[in-house]
Every structure is written in C-alpha cells, then in structure tokens.
C-alpha positions in Angstrom: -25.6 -17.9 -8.7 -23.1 -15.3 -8.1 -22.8 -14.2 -11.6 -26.7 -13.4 -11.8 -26.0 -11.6 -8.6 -23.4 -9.3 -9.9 -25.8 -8.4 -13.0 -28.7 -7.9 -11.1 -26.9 -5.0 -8.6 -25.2 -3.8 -12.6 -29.1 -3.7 -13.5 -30.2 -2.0 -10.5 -27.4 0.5 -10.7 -27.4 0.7 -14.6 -31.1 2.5 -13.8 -29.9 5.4 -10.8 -29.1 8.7 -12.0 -25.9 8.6 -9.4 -24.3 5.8 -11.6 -23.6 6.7 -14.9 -19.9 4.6 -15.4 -18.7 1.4 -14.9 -16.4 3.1 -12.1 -19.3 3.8 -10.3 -20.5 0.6 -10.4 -17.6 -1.0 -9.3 -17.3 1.5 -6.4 -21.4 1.5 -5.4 -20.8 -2.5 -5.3 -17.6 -2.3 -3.5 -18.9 -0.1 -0.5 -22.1 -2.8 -0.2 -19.7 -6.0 -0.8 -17.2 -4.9 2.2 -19.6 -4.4 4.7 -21.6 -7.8 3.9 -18.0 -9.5 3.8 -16.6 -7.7 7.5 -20.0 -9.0 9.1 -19.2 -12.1 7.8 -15.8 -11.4 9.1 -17.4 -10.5 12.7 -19.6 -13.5 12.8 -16.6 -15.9 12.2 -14.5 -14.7 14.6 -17.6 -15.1 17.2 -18.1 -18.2 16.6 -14.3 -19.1 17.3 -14.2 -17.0 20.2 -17.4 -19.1 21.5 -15.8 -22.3 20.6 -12.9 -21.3 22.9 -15.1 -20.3 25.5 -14.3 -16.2 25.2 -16.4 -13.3 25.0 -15.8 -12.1 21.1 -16.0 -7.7 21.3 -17.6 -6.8 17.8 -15.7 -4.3 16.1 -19.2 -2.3 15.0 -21.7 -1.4 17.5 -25.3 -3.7 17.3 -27.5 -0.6 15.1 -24.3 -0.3 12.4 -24.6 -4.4 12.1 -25.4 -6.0 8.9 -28.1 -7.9 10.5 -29.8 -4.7 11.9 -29.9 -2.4 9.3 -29.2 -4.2 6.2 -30.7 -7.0 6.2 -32.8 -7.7 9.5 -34.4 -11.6 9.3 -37.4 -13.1 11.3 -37.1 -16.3 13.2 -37.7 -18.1 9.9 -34.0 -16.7 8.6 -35.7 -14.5 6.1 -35.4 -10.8 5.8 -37.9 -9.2 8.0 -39.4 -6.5 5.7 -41.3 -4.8 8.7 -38.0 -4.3 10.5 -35.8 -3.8 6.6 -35.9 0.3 6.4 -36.3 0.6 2.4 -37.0 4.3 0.7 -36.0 7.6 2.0 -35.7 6.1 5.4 -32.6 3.9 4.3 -31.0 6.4 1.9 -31.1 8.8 5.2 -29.8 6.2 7.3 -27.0 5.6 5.1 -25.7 9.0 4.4 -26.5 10.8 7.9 -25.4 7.7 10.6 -23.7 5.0 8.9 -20.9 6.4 6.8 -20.1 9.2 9.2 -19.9 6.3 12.4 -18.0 4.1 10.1 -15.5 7.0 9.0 -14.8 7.8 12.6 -12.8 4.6 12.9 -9.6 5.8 11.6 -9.3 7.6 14.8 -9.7 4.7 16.8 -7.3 2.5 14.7 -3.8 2.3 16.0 -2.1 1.3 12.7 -3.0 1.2 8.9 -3.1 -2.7 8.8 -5.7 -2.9 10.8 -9.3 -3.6 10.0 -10.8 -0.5 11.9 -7.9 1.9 9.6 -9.8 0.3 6.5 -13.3 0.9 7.4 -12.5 4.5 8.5 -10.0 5.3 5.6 -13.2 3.6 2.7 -15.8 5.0 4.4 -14.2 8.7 5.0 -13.4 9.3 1.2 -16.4 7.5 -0.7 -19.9 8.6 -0.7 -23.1 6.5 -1.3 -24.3 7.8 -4.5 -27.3 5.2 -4.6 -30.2 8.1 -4.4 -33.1 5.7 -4.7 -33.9 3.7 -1.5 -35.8 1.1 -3.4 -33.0 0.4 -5.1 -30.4 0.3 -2.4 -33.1 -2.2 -1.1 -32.9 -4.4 -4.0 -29.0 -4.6 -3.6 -28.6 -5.0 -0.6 -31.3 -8.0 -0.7 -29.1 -9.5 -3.6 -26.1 -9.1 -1.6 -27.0 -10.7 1.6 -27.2 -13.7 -0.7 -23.3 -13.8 -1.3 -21.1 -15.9 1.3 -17.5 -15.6 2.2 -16.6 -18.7 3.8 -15.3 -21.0 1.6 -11.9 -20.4 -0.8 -14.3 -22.0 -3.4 -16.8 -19.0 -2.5 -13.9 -16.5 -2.4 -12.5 -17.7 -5.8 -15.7 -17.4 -7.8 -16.3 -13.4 -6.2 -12.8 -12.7 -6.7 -13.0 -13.9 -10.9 -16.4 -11.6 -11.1 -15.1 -8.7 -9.5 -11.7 -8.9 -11.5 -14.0 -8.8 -14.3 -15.9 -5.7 -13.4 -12.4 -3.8 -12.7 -11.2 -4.9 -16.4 -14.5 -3.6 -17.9 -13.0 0.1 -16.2 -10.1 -0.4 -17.6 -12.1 -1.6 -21.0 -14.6 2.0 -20.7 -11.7 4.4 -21.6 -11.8 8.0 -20.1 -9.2 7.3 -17.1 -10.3 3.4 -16.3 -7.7 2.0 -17.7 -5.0 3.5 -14.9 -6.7 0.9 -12.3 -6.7 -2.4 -14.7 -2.9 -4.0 -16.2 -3.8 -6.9 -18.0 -3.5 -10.5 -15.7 -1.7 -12.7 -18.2 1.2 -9.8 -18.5 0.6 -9.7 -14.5 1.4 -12.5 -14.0 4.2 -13.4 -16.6 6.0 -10.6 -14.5 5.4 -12.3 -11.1 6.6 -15.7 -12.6 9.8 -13.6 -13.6 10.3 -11.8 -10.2 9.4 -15.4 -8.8 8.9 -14.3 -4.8 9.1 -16.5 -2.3 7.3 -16.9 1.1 9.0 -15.0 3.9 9.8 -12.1 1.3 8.3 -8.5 1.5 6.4 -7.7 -1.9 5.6 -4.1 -2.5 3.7 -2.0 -4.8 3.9 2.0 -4.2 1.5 2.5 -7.2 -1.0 -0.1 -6.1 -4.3 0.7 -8.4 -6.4 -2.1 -8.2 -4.1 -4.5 -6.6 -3.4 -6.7 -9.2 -0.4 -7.2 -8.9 -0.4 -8.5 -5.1 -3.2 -10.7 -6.0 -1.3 -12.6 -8.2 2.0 -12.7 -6.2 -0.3 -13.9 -3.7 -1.8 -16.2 -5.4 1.3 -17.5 -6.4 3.2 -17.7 -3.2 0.6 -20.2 -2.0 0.9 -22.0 -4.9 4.5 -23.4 -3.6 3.6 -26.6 -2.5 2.2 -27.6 1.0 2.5 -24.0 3.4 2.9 -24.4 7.0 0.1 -22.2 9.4 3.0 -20.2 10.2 3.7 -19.5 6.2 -0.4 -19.2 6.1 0.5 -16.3 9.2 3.4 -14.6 7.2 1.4 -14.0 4.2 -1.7 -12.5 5.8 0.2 -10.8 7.9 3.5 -9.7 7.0 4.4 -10.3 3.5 2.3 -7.7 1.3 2.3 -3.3 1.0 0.4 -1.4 -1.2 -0.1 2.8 -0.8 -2.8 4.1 -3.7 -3.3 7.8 -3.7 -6.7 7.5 -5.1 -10.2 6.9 -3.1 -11.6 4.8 -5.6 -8.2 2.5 -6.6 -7.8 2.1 -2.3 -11.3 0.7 -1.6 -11.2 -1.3 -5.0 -7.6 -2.8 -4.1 -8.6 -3.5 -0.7 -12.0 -5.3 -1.6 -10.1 -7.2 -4.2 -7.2 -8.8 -1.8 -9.8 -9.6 0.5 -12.0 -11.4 -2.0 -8.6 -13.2 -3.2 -8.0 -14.2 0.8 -6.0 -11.3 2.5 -8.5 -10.9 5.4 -7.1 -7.5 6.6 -4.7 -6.1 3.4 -1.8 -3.8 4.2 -3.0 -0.8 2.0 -2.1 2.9 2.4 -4.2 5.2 1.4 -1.5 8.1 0.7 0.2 9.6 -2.0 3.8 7.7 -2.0 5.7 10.4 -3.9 5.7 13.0 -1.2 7.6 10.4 1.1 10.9 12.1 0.9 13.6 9.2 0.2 16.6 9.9 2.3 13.5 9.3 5.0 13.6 5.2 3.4 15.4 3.6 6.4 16.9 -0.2 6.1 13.8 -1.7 8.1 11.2 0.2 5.5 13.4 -1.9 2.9 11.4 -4.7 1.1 12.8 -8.1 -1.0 10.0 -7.4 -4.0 8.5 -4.8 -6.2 6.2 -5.4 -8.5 4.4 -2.1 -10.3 2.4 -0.6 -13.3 2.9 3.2 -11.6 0.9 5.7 -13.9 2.3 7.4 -16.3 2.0 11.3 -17.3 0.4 13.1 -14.7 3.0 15.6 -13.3 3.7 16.4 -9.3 3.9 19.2 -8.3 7.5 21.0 -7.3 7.2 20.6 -4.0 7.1 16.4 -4.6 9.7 16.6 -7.4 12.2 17.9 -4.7 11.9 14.9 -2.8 13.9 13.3 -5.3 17.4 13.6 -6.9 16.3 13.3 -10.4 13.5 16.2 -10.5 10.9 15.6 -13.5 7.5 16.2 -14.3 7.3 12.6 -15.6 5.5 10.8 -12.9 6.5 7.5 -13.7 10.3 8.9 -13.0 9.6 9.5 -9.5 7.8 6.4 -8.4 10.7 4.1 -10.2 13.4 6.3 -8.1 11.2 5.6 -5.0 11.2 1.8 -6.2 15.2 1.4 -6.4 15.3 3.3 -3.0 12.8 1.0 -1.4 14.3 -2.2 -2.2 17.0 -4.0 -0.4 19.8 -5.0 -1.6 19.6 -8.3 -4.1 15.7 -7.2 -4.3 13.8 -7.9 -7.5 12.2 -5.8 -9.4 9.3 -5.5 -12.3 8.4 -2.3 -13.4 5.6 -1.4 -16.3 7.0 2.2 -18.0 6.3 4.1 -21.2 8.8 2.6 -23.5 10.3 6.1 -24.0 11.9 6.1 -21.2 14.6 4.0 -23.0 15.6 6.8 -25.2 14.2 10.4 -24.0 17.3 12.5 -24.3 16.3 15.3 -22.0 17.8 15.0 -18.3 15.9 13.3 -16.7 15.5 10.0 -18.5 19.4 10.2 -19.1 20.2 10.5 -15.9 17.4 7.8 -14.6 18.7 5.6 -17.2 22.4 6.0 -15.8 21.2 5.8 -12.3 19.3 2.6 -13.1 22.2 1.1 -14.8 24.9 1.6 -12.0 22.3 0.6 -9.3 20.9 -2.2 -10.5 21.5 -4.9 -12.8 19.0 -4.3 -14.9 18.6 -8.2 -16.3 15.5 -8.1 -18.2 13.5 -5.3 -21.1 10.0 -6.7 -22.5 9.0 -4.8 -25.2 5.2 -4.7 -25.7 2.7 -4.4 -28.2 1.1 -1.2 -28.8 -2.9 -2.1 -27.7 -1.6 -3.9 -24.5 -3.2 -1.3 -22.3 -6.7 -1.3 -23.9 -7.3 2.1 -24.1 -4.2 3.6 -23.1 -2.7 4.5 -26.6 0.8 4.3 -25.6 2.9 1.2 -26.0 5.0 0.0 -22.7 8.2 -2.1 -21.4 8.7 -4.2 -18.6 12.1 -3.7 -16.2 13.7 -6.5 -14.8 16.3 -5.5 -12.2 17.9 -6.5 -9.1 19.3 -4.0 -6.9 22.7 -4.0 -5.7 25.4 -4.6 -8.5 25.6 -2.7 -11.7 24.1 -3.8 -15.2 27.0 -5.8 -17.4 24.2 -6.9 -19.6 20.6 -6.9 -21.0 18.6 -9.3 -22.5 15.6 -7.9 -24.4 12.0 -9.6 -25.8 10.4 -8.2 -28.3 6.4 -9.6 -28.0 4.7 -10.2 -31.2 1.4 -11.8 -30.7 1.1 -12.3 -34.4 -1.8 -10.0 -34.2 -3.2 -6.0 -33.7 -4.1 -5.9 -30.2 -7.0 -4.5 -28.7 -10.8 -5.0 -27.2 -11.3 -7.9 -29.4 -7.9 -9.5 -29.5 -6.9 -8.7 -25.5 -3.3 -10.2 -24.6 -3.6 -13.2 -23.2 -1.4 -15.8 -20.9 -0.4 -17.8 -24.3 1.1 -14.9 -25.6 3.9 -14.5 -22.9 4.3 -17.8 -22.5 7.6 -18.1 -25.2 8.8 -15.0 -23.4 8.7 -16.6 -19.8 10.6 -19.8 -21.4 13.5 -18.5 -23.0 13.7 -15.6 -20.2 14.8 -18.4 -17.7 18.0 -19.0 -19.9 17.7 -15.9 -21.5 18.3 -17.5 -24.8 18.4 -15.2 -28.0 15.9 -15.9 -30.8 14.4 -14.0 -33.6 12.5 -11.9 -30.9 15.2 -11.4 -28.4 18.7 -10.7 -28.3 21.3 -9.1 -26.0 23.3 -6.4 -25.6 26.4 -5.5 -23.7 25.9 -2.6 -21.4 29.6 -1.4 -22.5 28.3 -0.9 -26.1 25.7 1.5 -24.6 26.2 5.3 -25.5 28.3 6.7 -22.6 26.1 10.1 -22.8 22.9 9.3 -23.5 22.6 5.4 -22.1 20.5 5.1 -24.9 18.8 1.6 -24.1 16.2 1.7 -27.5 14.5 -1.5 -28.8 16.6 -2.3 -31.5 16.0 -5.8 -32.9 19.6 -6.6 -34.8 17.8 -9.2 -37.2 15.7 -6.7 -38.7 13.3 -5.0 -36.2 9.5 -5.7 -35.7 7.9 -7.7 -38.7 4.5 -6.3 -40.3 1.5 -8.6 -39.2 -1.0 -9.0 -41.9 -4.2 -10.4 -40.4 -6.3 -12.6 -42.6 -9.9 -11.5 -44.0 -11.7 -14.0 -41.9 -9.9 -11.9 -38.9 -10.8 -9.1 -40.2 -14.5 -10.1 -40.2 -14.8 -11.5 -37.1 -13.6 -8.3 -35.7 -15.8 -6.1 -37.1 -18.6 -8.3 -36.4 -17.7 -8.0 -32.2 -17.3 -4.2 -33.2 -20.9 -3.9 -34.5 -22.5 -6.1 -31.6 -21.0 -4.0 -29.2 -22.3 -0.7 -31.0 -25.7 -2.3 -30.8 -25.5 -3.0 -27.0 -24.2 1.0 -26.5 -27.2 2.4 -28.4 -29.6 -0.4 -26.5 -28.1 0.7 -23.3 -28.9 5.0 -24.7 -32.6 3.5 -25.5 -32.8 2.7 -21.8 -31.7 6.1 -20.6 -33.7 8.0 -22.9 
C-alpha cells in the first residue's frame, strides 16, 4: 500500500513544472509527509493526555490543522470535498497563511530540539513549489492514507523514503553529497560499536544516515529499559546540516526511523570557532561522510589551526576537537588526504597521528559513491593517545562498481571480521607508525604483497550490465516523451 503511495505522489509531481529532479521530489514529499506525521504526532499525545484526564494544548492553532485544511472529513470519516479547498484556493492557502504561520515558530521555540524549532526552521527555508492545486489535492489525498503508529508502519516509510534519498544520490549533478551508501554505513557503525548512554554526533549530517543506523543499532542491544528508550529520544543523538534541503530531509528521515523530535541544527558547523568547544559540548561518538571540495571562505578557515580550502580538513579538525577523550571516531575522506604533500594535509596528518590513535584505514573502491568520481577511505580513531599503529583494508569486491553493481553489506562483511582482530590477509596489512616518513607522515595505501589486483569481469557480466544500461536509457527517453 505504501509503495503505490509513494509512486502515485512521484506521478503527480513527475507532471508539475516546479518539479523537474528527484531532489525536488524528495523535498515536495517531505514538506507534505511532516505535517501528516506531527498531526499524527498531536493526536497521540491527546489522546494520552485524555487518558490521564489532562487538557492536551495543540502545538498548531485549529485552521493550520491537518484535519482542517488538508484533509477535512464528514461524519462518515471520509474527506469532505465541499469543505477540502483544491485549485488556486489551496495553492494560495499554502503559500500566503500556512508556511509563513508555520515559519514563525522558531521564535516561539525555546531550544533547537524542540518540535516548534523544527517546524519553524523547515518551513522558513523551503518553499512549496507544487504550482497546480489539483495536484497538491491529489497528494495530499494520497498522503492522508499513510499512518505513523506502529514501528511496523514506521519501518516500511522509513525503507521507501531511504529509497527516494539514494535515487538523489543515484541522479548525479550534486545528489550524491546527501546519500553514503547503507551497507558502508553501517559496517562503520558496527566498527565504532556505540553504546546506549553515549553521545553520537555527526557535524556534516546530510541525510542522516548515519544516525539512523547508529540508532537502529543501539536498540538492537538486547532488551532496553524505558529509561534507555528516554536516553535515545532524548539525549543521545546531534546532527547540524548547513543545507535547507539535507535539514528537512535528515529530520523527516530520523523521525520516520523513530526519533520523534530529532536533535538537528540547521547551521553551518565550520564557522563554530573551536577554542569555543567546551568539555560539556564534548560527545563519546562521531560518525561522518563530511563533503568534500567546496572551499570556506577565509573568514571560516581562521577558525581553525590548520587553515585550508579543503573542506573536508576543517570539519575532521572540528571532529577531533568535539570528541572526548577515549571517543570513537569514523570518518569518510578523499583518500588523498593520505599523501597530499602541501601543508595542510601534512600537518592534519601529524595532528591526527599525535591526537588520536588512529586504529583503522578502509580503502575503498573507486564507484563507491555512485556518481561522485573520486575514490574514499574510512578513519578509525580514538581520541586521546597517539597512533603506535595502523591496520589497513583494502576492499575489492571482485567487481567495477557502480549503478548496476552498488556495494553492498556482503561486500564489507570480510572487512568487519578480520577488523575485530585486526588480522593481516592478502587485503590488509599493518604498519608501524614509526616507519612513517617523519616529514611528510605519508600514510598512502600501499599493499606490501603486491598492491590492488586487476578484476577481469566475465562476458556474461558484461552483458547483463549493458542490458540494465539500455533499460534505463529507454525509461529516460520514456520519461522526455512525457515532458515533450
């Protein structure tokens, strides 16, 4: 039921001339999904203030209320289509008196975790870009549908929106910065292993991915107490997400994955200035995929000790500032950073080194990062005592990577099993941090039994792939016909 749901609104959207990417929409969904979900929210927490004989104060005012302007219904339960606005009438609803009451709650909202800071923070930077109101209508009709309540309910949302945020990452252009693949997601959190009662952080939060899965693993330690329950709602995950797309996306996603009011920051995290990091800002767990490229400007870079335009450099100085001491980390980077000689990575690289024991380097495939077109490495490190040695993994699927051949949980799975010893093998191998280069701390991939093998795929491979590459050619030029 809820897949047909999700390609019905993709139909209705795939036809309005404000929605021409699958950003869009994931966005035009997300705006329409968290409003359905908070009344569902609102009604909830009624009915258990009724139950306990109190007086429950909605948090949006009776005209702003799904049931009012969304979706209306008649005694029967059924939408009321004399009192449903549809047309002109809704659009102008929407844009002139709903967003601009529902953006006017971040004044009222005393802190950023709270559910009024979301709803004024979402609702203040996107814009409804649904011009039709016939087919705002239709949406909102299919919508209403959904349900909330159950973690059965929640689980099967949460799989189809995760697959709309990996078909941006899939589109290209800049998609991919809010999608990491899951299985390499989560090999990382099964690495960094946190615990309940930890703080897990991620400054460069995208999509949220990676608390979802830390999540999802934290309640996956046997039987939790309420009070465990309490301390992961409340007061176990942080993300901050300078982009207004990546903030409503990550918070939309938490919530579908069973963080009812998730602890995201809309801000830009580098122009925190670090000797402003106290002890009590301090967290146990980082877990990141912080974008790469992009290049602050001077005023940010001076926020830092090791100025570069390399933003990727800043955010993991920010990360070994922000943990405690004995924190974990896991850190997704270009895998230049291991031998850039210019400054910068020399001097990141040393200040890494003497900081933290960096434990752990993953060496990924090139076509990881669908898209991307740069290969990557996962850090491993602890803060708190310097590195004596690292143990490296060099991942070979046994395959080219890509669209068609997407990593997958399999892949990583020798890689989680020999990290735990960190055993040496034909695909990893350690090195002694006093063999390093003393100038350069030159941490390269360097397999010493021979380096990274040439995969030659078989014909029938070959085949197949080209085969998925023509069928997806056929649905672009199908979806042109449409357009034209």
């Amino acid at each position: 039921m809820y897949e047909q749901a999700f390609k019905n609104i993709e139909n209705v959207l795939f036809k309005e001339a404000g929605c021409t990417t699958e950003l869009d929409y994931t966005e035009q969904t997300s705006w329409v999904l968290f409003l359905k979900y908070l009344d569902g929210l609102e009604q909830e927490r009624a009915m258990e203030a009724q139950l306990a004989g109190k007086k429950h104060a909605f948090i949006l005012e009776p005209q702003f209320r799904w049931e009012s302007w969304a979706c209306p219904k008649g005694k029967d339960g059924k939408i009321d289509h004399n009192k449903a606005q549809t047309g002109d009438d809704l659009i102008d609803f929407v844009n002139k008196k709903l967003f601009p009451y529902l953006h006017r709650f971040k004044e009222k909202a005393t802190t950023s975790n709270t559910i009024e800071y979301k709803i004024g923070e979402i609702f203040g930077e996107i814009k409804n870009k649904i011009q039709s109101g016939y087919s705002l209508r239709d949406i909102l009709d299919t919508v209403d549908e959904l349900r909330f309540g159950s973690q059965a309910e929640k689980h099967e949302l949460s799989m189809l929106y995760e697959a709309k945020i990996k078909n941006m990452g899939n589109a290209g252009r800049n998609g991919g910065e809010y999608y990491t693949p899951r299985p390499l997601i989560r090999a990382i959190v099964q690495v960094v292993d946190p615990q309940i009662g930890e703080r897990v952080y991620d400054g460069a939060v995208g999509s949220a991915g990676f608390l979802c899965e830390a999540y999802k693993h934290m309640r996956g330690q046997g039987k939790l107490s309420t009070a465990d329950m309490r301390t992961l709602q409340e007061k176990t995950f942080t993300g901050k997400e300078k982009k207004s797309l990546a903030y409503i996306i990550a918070i939309m996603n938490m919530i579908l994955h069973g963080i009812d009011a998730p602890n995201i920051i809309h801000t830009n995290t580098l122009t925190e200035n670090l000797s402003d990091i106290q002890q009590k800002d301090r967290v146990d767990v980082i877990l990141a995929n912080p974008p790469f490229g992009g290049g602050e400007q001077k005023e940010v870079q001076q926020n830092f000790p090791i100025r570069s335009g390399e933003t990727a450099y800043l955010f993991l100085q920010h990360f070994i500032k922000m943990l405690k001491a004995g924190g974990r980390a896991g850190v997704v980077i270009k895998n230049t950073f291991l031998s850039n000689s210019d400054n910068a990575s020399v001097s990141l690289r040393k200040m890494l080194l003497e900081d933290c024991n960096l434990h752990t380097i993953l060496d990924c495939p090139g076509g990881t990062f669908i898209g991307a077109g740069v290969k990557t490495v996962v850090l491993f490190f602890e803060k708190g005592k310097p590195t004596k040695k690292i143990w490296y993994y060099q991942l070979e699927p046994g395959r080219n990577m890509g669209k068609t051949n997407p990593l997958n949980d399999e892949d990583l799975a020798e890689f989680q099993k020999l990290q735990k010893t960190m055993k040496d093998s034909d695909k990893s191998w350690t090195r002694d941090v006093k063999d390093l280069d003393e100038e350069t701390f030159d941490l390269s991939v360097k397999n010493p039994d021979g380096g990274e093998e040439v995969v030659h795929r078989k014909p029938d491979e070959i085949l197949k792939e080209i085969q998925e590459l023509d069928k997806e050619s056929a649905e672009v030029l199908a979806g042109i016909k449409k357009l034209l």
